[in-house]
LUMPA-983665 format. One record per residue (C-alpha): x, y, z; residue in one letter; residue number from 1. Coordinates in pm, whole numbers. Example, Ala and Ser with C-alpha at 12.3 -4.5 7.8 and 13.67 -1.06 7.14 Angstrom:
<recs>
1230 / -450 / 780 / a / 1
1367 / -106 / 714 / s / 2
</recs>
This chain:
<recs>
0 / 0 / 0 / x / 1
119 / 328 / -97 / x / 2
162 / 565 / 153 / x / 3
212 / 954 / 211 / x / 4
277 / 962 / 562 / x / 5
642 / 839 / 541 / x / 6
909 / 1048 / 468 / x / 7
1068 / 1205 / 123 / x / 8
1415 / 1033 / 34 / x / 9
1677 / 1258 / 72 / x / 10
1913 / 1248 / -225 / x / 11
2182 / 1561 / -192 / x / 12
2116 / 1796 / 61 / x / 13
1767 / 1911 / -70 / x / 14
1419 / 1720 / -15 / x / 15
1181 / 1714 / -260 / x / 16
829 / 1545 / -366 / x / 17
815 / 1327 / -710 / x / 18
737 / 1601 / -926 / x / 19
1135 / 1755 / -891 / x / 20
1249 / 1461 / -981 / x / 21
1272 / 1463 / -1325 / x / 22
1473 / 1141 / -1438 / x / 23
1590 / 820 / -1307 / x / 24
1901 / 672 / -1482 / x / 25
1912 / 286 / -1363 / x / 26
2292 / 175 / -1426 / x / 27
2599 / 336 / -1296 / x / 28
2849 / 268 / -1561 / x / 29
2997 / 441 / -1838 / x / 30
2750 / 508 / -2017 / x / 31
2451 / 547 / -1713 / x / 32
2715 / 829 / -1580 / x / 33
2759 / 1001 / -1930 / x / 34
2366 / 1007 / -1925 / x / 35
2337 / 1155 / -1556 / x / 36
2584 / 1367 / -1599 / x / 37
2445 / 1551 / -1928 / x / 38
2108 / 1526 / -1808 / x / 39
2207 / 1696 / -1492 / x / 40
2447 / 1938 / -1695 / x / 41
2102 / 2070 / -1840 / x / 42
1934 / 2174 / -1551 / x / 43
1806 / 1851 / -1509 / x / 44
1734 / 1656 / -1195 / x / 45
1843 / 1314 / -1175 / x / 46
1828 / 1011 / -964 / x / 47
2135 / 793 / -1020 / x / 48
2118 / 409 / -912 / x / 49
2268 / 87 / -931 / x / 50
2188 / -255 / -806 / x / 51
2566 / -342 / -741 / x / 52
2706 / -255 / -353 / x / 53
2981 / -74 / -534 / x / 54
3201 / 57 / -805 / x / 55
3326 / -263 / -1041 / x / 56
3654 / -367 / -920 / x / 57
3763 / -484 / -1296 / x / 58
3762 / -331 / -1621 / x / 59
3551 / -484 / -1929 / x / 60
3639 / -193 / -2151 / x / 61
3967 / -24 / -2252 / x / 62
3978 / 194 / -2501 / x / 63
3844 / 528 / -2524 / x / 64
3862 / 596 / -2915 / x / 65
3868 / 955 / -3107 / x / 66
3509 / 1085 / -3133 / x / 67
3435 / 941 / -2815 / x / 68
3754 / 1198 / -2643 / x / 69
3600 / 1439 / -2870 / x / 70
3264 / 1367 / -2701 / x / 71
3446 / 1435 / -2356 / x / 72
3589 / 1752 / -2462 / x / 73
3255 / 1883 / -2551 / x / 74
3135 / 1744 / -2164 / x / 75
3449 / 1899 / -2027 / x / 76
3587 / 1600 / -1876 / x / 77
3835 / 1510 / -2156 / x / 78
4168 / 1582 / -1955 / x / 79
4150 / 1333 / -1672 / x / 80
4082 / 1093 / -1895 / x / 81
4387 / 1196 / -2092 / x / 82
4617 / 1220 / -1834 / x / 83
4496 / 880 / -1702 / x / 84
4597 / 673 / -1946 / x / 85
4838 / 569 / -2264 / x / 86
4794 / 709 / -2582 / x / 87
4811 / 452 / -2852 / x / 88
4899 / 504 / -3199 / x / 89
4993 / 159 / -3352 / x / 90
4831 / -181 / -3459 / x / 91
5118 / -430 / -3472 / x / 92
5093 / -832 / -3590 / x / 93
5293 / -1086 / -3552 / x / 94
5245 / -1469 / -3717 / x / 95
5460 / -1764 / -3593 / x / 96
5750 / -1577 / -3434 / x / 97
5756 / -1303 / -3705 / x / 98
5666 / -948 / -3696 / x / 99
5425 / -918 / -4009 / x / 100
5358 / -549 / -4052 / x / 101
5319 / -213 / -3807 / x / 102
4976 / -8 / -3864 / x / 103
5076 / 344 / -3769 / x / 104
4800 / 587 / -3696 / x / 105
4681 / 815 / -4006 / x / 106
4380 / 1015 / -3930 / x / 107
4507 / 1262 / -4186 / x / 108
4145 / 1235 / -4374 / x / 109
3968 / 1245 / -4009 / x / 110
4099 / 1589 / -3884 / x / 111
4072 / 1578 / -3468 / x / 112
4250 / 1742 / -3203 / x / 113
4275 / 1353 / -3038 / x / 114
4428 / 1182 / -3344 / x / 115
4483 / 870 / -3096 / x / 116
4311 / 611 / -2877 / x / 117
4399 / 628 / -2487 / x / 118
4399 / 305 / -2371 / x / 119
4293 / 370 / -1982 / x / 120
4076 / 83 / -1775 / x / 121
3699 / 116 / -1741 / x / 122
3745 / 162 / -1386 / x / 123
3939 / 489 / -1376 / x / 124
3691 / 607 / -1624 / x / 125
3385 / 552 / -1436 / x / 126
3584 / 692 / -1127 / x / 127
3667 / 1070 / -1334 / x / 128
3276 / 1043 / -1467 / x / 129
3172 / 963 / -1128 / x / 130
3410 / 1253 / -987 / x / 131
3232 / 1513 / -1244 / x / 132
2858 / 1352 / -1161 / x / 133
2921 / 1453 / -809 / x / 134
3031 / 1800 / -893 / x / 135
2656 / 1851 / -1018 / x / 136
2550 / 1716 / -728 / x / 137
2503 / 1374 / -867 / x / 138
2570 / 1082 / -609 / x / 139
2530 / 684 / -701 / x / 140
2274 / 517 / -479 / x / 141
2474 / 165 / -477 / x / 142
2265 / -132 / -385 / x / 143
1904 / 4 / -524 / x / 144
1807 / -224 / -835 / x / 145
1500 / -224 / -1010 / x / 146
1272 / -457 / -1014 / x / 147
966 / -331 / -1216 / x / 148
822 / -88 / -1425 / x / 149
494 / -6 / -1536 / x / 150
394 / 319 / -1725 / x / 151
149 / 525 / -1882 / x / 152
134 / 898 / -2059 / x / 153
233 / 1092 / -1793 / x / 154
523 / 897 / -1621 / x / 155
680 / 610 / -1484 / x / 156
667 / 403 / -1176 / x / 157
1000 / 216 / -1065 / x / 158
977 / -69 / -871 / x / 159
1259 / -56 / -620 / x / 160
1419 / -280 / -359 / x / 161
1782 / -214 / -175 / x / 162
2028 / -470 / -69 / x / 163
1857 / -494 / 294 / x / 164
1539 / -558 / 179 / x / 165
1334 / -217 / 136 / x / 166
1161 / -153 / -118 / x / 167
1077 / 154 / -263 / x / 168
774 / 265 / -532 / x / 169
949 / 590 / -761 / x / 170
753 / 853 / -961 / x / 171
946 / 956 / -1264 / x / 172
831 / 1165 / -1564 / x / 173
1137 / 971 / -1777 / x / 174
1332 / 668 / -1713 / x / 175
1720 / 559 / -1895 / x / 176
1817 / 239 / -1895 / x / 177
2242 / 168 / -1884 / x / 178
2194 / -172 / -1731 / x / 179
2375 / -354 / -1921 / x / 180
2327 / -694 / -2145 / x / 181
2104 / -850 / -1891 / x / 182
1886 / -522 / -1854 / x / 183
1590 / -519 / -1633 / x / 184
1467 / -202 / -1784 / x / 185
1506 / -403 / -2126 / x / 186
1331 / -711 / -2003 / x / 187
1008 / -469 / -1865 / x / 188
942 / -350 / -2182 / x / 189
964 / -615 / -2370 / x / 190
1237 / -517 / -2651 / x / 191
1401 / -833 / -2757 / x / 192
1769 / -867 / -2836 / x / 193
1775 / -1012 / -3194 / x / 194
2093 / -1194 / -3325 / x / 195
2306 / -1501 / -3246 / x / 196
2571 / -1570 / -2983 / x / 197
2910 / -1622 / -3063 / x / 198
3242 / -1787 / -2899 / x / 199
3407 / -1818 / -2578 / x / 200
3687 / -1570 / -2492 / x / 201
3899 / -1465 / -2203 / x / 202
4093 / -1152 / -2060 / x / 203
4299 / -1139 / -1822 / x / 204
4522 / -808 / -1676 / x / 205
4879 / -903 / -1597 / x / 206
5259 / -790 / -1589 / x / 207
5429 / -902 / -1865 / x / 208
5779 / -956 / -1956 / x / 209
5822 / -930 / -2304 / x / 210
6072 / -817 / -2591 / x / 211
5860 / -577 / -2756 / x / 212
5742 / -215 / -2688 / x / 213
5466 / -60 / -2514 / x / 214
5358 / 151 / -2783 / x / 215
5143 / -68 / -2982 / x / 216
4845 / -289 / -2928 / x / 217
4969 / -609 / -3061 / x / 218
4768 / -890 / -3258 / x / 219
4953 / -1212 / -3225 / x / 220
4878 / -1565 / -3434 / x / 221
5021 / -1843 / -3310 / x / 222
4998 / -2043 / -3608 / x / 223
4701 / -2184 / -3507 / x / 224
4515 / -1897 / -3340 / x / 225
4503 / -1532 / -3240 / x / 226
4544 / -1334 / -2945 / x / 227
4583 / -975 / -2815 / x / 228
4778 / -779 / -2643 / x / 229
4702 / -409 / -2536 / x / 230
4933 / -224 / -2363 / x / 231
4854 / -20 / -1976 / x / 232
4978 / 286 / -1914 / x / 233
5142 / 118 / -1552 / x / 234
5446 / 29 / -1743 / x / 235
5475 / -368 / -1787 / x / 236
5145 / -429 / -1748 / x / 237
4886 / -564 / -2024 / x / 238
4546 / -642 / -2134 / x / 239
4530 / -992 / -2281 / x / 240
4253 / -1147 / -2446 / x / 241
4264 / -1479 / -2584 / x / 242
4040 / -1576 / -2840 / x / 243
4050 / -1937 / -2784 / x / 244
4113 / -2028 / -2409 / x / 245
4129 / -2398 / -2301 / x / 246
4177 / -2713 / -2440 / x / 247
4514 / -2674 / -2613 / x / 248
4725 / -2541 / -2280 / x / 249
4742 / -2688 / -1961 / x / 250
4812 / -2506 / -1588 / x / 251
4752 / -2174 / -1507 / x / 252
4607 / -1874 / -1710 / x / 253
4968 / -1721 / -1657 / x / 254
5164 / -2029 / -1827 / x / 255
4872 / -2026 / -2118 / x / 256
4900 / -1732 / -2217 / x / 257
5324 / -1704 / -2174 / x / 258
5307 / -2038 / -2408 / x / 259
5066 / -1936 / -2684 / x / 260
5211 / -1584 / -2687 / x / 261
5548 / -1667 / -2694 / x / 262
5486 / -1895 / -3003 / x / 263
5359 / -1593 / -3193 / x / 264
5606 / -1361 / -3072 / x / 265
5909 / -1547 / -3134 / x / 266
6080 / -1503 / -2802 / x / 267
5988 / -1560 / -2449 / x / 268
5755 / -1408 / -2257 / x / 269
5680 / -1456 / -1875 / x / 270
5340 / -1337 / -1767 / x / 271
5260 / -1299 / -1421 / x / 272
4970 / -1389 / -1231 / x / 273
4698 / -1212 / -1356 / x / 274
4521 / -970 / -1116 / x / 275
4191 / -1023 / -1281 / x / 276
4032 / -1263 / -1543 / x / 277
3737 / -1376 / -1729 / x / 278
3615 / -1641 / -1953 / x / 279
3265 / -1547 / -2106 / x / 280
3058 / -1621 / -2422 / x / 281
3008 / -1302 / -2589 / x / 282
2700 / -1227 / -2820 / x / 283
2617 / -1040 / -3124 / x / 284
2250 / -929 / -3039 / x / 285
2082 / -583 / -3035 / x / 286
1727 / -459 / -2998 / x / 287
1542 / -312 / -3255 / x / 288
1391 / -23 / -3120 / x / 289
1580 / 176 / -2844 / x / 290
1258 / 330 / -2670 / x / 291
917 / 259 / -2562 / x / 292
690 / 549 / -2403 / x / 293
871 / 756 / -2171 / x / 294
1167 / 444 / -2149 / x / 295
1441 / 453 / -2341 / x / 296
1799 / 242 / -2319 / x / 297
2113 / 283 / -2430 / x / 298
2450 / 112 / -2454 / x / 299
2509 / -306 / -2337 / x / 300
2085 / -256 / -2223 / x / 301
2061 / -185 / -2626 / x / 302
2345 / -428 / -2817 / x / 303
2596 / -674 / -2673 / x / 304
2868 / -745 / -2905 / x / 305
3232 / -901 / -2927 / x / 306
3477 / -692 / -2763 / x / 307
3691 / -761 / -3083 / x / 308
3725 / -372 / -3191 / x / 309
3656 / -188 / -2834 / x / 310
3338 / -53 / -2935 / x / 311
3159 / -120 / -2700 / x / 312
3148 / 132 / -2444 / x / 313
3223 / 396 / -2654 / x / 314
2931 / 380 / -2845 / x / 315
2702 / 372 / -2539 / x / 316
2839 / 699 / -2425 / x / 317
2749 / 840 / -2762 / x / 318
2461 / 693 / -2690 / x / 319
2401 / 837 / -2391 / x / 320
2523 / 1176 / -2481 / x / 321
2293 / 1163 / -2792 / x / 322
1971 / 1046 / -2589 / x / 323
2056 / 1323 / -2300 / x / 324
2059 / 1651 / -2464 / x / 325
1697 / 1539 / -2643 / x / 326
1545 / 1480 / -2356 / x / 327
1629 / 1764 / -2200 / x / 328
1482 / 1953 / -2471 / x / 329
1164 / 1806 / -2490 / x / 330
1143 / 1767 / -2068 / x / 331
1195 / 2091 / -2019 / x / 332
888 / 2183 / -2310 / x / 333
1184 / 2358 / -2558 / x / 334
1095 / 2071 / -2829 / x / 335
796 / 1864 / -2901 / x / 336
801 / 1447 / -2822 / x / 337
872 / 1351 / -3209 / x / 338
1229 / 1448 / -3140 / x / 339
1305 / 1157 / -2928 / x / 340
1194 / 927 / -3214 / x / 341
1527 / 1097 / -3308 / x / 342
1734 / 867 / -3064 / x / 343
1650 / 507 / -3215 / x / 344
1628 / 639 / -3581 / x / 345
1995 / 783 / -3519 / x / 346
2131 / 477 / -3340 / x / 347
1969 / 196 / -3446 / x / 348
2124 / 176 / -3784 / x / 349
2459 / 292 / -3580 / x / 350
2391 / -68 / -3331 / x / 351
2364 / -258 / -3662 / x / 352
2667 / -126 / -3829 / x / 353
2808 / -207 / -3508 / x / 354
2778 / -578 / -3495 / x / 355
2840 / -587 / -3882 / x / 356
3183 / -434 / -3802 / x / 357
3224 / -647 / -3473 / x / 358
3132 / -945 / -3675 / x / 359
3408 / -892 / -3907 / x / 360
3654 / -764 / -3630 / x / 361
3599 / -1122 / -3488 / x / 362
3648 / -1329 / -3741 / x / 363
3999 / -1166 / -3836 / x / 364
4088 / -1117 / -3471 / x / 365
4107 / -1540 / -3434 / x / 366
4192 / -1629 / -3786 / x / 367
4179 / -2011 / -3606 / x / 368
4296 / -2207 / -3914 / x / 369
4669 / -2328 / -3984 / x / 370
4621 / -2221 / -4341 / x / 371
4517 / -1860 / -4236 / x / 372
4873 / -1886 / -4057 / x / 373
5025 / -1946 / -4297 / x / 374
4937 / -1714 / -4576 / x / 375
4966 / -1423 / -4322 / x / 376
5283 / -1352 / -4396 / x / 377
5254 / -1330 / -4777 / x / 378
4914 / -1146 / -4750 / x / 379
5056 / -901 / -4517 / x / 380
5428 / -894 / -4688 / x / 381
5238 / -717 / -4965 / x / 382
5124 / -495 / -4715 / x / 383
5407 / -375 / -4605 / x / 384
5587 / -350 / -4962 / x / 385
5289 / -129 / -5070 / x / 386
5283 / 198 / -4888 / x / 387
4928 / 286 / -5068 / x / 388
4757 / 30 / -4951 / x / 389
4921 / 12 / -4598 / x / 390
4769 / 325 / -4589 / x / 391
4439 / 265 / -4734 / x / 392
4383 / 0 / -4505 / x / 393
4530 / 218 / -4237 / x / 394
4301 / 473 / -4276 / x / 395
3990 / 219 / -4393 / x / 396
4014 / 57 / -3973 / x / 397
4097 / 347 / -3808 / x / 398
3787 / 537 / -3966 / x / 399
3522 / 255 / -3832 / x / 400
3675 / 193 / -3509 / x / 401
3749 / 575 / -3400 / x / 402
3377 / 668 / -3485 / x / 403
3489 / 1006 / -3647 / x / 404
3317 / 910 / -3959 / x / 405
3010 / 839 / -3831 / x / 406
2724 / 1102 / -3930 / x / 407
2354 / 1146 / -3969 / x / 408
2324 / 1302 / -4308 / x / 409
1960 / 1115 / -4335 / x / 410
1847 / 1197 / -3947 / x / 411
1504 / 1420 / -3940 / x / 412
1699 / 1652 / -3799 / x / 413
1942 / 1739 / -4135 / x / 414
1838 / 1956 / -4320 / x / 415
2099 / 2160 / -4503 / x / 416
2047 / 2405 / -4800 / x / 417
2224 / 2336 / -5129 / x / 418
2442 / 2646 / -5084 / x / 419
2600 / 2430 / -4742 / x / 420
2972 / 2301 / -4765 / x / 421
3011 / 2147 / -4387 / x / 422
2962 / 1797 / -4429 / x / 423
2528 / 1754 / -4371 / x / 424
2499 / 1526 / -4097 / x / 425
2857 / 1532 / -4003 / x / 426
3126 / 1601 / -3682 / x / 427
3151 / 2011 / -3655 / x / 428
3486 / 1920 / -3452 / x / 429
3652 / 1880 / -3761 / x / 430
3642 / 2250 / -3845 / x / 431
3734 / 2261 / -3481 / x / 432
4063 / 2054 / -3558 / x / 433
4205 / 2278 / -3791 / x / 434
4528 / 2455 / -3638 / x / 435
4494 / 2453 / -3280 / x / 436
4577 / 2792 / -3090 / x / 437
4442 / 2984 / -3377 / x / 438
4130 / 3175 / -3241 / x / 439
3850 / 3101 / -3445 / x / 440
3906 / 2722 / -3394 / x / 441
3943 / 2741 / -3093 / x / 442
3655 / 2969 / -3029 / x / 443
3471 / 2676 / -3162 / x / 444
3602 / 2405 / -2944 / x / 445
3487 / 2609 / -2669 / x / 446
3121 / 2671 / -2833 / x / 447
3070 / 2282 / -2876 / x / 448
3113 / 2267 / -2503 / x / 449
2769 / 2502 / -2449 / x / 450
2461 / 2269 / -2393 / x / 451
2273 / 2485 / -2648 / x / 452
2225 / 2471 / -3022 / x / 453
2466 / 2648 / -3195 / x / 454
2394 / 2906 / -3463 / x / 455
2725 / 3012 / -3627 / x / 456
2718 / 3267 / -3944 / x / 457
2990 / 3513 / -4125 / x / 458
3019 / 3846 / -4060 / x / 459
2906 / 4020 / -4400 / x / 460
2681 / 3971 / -4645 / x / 461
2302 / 4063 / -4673 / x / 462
2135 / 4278 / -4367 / x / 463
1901 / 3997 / -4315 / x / 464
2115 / 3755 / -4222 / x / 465
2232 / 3998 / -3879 / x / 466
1922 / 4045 / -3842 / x / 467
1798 / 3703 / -3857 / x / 468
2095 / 3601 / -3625 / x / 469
2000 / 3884 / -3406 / x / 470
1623 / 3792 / -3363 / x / 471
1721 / 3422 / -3307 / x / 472
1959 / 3537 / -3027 / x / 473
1643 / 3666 / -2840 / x / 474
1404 / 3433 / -2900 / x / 475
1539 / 3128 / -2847 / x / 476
1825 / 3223 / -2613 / x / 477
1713 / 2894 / -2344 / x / 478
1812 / 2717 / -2591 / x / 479
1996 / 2847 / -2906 / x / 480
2346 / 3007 / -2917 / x / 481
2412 / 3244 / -3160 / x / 482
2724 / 3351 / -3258 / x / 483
2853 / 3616 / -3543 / x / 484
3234 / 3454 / -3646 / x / 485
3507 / 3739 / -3797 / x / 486
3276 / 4005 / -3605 / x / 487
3424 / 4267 / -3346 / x / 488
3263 / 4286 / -3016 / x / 489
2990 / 4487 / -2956 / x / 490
2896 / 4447 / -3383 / x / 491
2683 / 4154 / -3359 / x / 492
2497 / 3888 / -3152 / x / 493
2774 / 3650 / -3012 / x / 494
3119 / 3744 / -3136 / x / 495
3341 / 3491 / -3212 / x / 496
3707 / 3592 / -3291 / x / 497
3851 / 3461 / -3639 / x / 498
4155 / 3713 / -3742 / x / 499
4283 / 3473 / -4018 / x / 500
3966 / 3362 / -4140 / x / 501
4056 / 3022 / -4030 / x / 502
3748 / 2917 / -3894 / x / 503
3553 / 3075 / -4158 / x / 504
3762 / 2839 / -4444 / x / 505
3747 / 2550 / -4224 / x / 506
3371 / 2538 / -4217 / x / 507
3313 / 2679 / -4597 / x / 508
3160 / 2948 / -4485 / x / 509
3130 / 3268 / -4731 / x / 510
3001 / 3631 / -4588 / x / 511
2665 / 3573 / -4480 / x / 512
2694 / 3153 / -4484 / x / 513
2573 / 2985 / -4212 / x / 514
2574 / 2616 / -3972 / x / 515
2339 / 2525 / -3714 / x / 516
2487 / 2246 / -3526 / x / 517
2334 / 1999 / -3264 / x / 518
2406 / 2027 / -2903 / x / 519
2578 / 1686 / -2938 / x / 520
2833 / 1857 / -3192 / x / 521
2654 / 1756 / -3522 / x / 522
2567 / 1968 / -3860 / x / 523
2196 / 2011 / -3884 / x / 524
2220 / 2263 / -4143 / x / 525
2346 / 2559 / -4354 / x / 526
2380 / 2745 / -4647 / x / 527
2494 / 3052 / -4876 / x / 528
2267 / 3313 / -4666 / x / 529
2067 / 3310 / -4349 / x / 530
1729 / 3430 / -4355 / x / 531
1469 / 3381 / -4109 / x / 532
1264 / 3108 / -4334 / x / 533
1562 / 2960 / -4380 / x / 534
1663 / 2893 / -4000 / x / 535
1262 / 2853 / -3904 / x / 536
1289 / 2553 / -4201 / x / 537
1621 / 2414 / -4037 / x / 538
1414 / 2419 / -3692 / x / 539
1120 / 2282 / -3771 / x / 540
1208 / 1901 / -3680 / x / 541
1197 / 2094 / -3272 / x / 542
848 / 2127 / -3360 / x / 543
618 / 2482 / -3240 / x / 544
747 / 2412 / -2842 / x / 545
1071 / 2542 / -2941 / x / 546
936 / 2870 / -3069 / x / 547
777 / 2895 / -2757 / x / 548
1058 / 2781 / -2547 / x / 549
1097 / 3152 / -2360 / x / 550
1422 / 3343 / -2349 / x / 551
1530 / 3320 / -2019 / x / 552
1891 / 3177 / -1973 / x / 553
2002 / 2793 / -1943 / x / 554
1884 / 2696 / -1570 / x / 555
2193 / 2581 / -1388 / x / 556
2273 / 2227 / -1296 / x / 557
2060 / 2134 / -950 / x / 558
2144 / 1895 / -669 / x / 559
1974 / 1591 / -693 / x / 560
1606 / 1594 / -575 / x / 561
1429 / 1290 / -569 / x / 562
1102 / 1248 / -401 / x / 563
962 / 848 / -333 / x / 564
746 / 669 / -142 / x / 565
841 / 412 / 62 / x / 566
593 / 54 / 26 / x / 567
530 / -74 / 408 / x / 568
</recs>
């Protein structure tokens, strides 16, 4: 029986009833803390929980890829994670003692300021996310898991029950689910995962010994089968994953691995007992719709996948970040509901390239046959003769697994003018990338970090377009920013300095062009001039809310508030 006698729940230092409380993330990993944290980042209140007693003691995850640092930047918390861990810059493979070819880093097609991956465990990147969650006044409630849902057109009621016992009924007007590949959220609502499983791995974090540098990820075939070797930025120590564990090794996971990688290296190696491992049976398997009502999830709750390319978590937190900034919108009545059919018609074809790439990742990652070991070193002896296509293929894996070619050029939300030379659809950090320290790209780094839209256009060109520029400033300053680039202060709505033209050139834009780009640091649209049917065209996926969305500033980041009722 529900009761309003007891007590609110006192999350933060404020208490509330269930109306403050406007979301409840359920999953306090990556990607649940990417999704508090931008929720809560846009004036958002959040309730933040998780059904284990603590943070996870072992890391699942590794890499933190390109677009996904990019991502950070734009969230501010790119620098720990930085600082944390080892930039890598290298695929390296070695066949039957013999080092077949070195895969150097060439993003020279993919301009970004993070032209690396940083190769830092899961659990030091929950801990900086976690860090910056607080700082909104975000804390984890460990040991509250859910246990049901049920929901109807106004909100959602979460079924809750902590490690002693008490249960708890929630009131929620929106509900995120980053609860990984055995979701509960994904269960309640009934969104299967469709697919097929897949084979038995294991990884396993240990100190190696070893002959070769730690400035490579390493793929190494044994002659019969594959395994890899990424390298921790604790010097000596590795991440090992072994795409075939058992059954051809006896003893310990140490002297397995030291065997089967020594055979493929060509030289001894002594690995020491590992301080953490796992055998598991990964799955290819996604859902094929990412929300229902006022549900939604997002990351290992969406798509499980082999950990073959390190995908994984980075494209939850994309996820996550792409999810957060639409809800927001809509919650807070600045856009109508059809944007956050936006989410799955974004991602879903992004989960299904996933697994098509993960699929094919996996089956060259264990390359299990003796004949595969043997033509290695022919196929990849061409490789290496054949600078062109060393770099082809160079450039051809780097692009899929650092995400920075992924764009929406087909999203409702595109909508770019003939007259438009940025990329429709694609990553405005790009133009961002362009000779760092020069002010204008700079200037835009910085914008891409404002929660806001972003409505950039050239100083010059017809009197409409200021005074478009300067009309959108006003009326849709909760939510739009405006800026005028090349433009002194005090000229025009939103200065932004560009001396050399730099920026200007880098996004194509001639006196008068213009870009509207996505809080999440995607082109919606552009063109030759801005006029005010131009921009109310490029807005009109928001819907008549955001015309209406008032002009007061961006409300600041709140402590948690979440009101419950307790069941007796």
């Amino acid at each position: 029986m529900v009761t309003s006698a007891d007590p609110p729940t006192v999350h933060g230092d404020i208490i509330g009833d269930i109306d403050e409380a406007r979301v409840l993330v359920v999953g306090a990993g990556p990607v649940g803390l990417t999704a508090a944290y931008e929720l809560a980042r846009r004036g958002m209140r959040v309730r933040l929980i998780d059904g284990a007693e603590g943070p996870a003691r072992t890391s699942r995850a590794v890499a933190v890829h390109p677009r996904t640092l990019e991502t950070f930047d734009q969230m501010g918390v790119a620098a720990p994670v930085i600082e944390a861990g080892r930039h890598n810059r290298a695929f390296t493979m070695f066949a039957r003692g013999r080092r077949l070819v070195r895969l150097e880093a060439d993003y020279a097609s993919m301009p970004t300021r993070y032209p690396y991956t940083v190769i830092i465990e899961q659990t030091r990147t929950e801990a900086i996310l976690r860090e910056a969650v607080a700082r909104l006044g975000v804390r984890v409630e460990w040991g509250v898991r859910l246990t049901g849902l049920e929901q109807d057109r106004t909100g959602v009621r979460a079924r809750l029950e902590r490690a002693d016992g008490t249960r708890e009924e929630y009131e929620v007007p929106w509900l995120v689910g980053c609860d990984g590949g055995h979701s509960t959220v994904r269960k309640q609502l009934g969104l299967p995962l469709i697919g097929e499983s897949s084979e038995t791995w294991e990884l396993a974090d240990a100190h190696l010994t070893t002959g070769v540098p730690q400035d490579s990820i390493y793929w190494v075939h044994t002659g019969r089968q594959a395994l890899m070797m990424v390298p921790y930025s604790r010097e000596g120590y590795w991440r090992l994953l072994d795409t075939a564990p058992g059954g051809d090794a006896e003893g310990s996971a140490a002297s397995r691995f030291g065997a089967k990688l020594g055979a493929g290296l060509g030289q001894p190696v002594r690995v020491g007992e590992p301080q953490w491992s796992s055998v598991f049976t990964f799955q290819q398997r996604m859902v094929p719709r990412m929300h229902e009502g006022r549900c939604f999830v997002a990351g290992d709750a969406a798509h499980v996948h082999s950990p073959a390319s390190g995908q994984g978590m980075n494209t939850g937190v994309q996820e996550a970040y792409n999810l957060a900034w639409k809800l927001a919108q809509v919650a807070q009545g600045r856009a109508g509901r059809a944007l956050l059919s936006t989410y799955g018609e974004e991602r879903v074809p992004v989960g299904e390239a996933l697994l098509d790439s993960t699929r094919t990742a996996t089956f060259l990652v264990q390359f299990k046959n003796v004949m595969a070991g043997l033509m290695l070193p022919v196929v990849f002896g061409v490789v290496r003769r054949v600078p062109p296509l060393r770099r082809a293929i160079q450039r051809k894996v780097l692009g899929g697994i650092s995400g920075l070619r992924l764009a929406y050029p087909e999203s409702s939300l595109t909508t770019s003018d003939p007259g438009t030379v940025a990329p429709a659809g694609g990553r405005a950090a790009a133009a961002a990338a362009h000779r760092p320290g020069d002010p204008g790209t700079d200037g835009l780094r910085a914008e891409l970090r404002d929660t806001r839209w972003s409505l950039l256009y050239a100083q010059g060109g017809p009197a409409t377009a200021r005074t478009t520029a300067a009309d959108a400033a006003t009326a849709y300053a909760s939510w739009l920013s405006v800026r005028t680039v090349g433009a002194e202060p005090g000229e025009c709505p939103g200065p932004l300095a560009d001396p050399d033209g730099q920026l200007r050139r880098a996004l194509g834009l001639a006196p008068g062009g213009w870009v509207l780009i996505r809080p999440d640091g995607y082109y919606a649209a552009g063109g030759a001039s801005l006029t005010g049917e131009t921009l109310r065209r490029a807005l009109s996926p928001l819907g008549p809310e955001a015309a209406s969305g008032g002009c007061e500033a961006p409300r600041a980041a709140q402590p948690v508030v979440a009101g419950s009722r307790r069941l007796r």
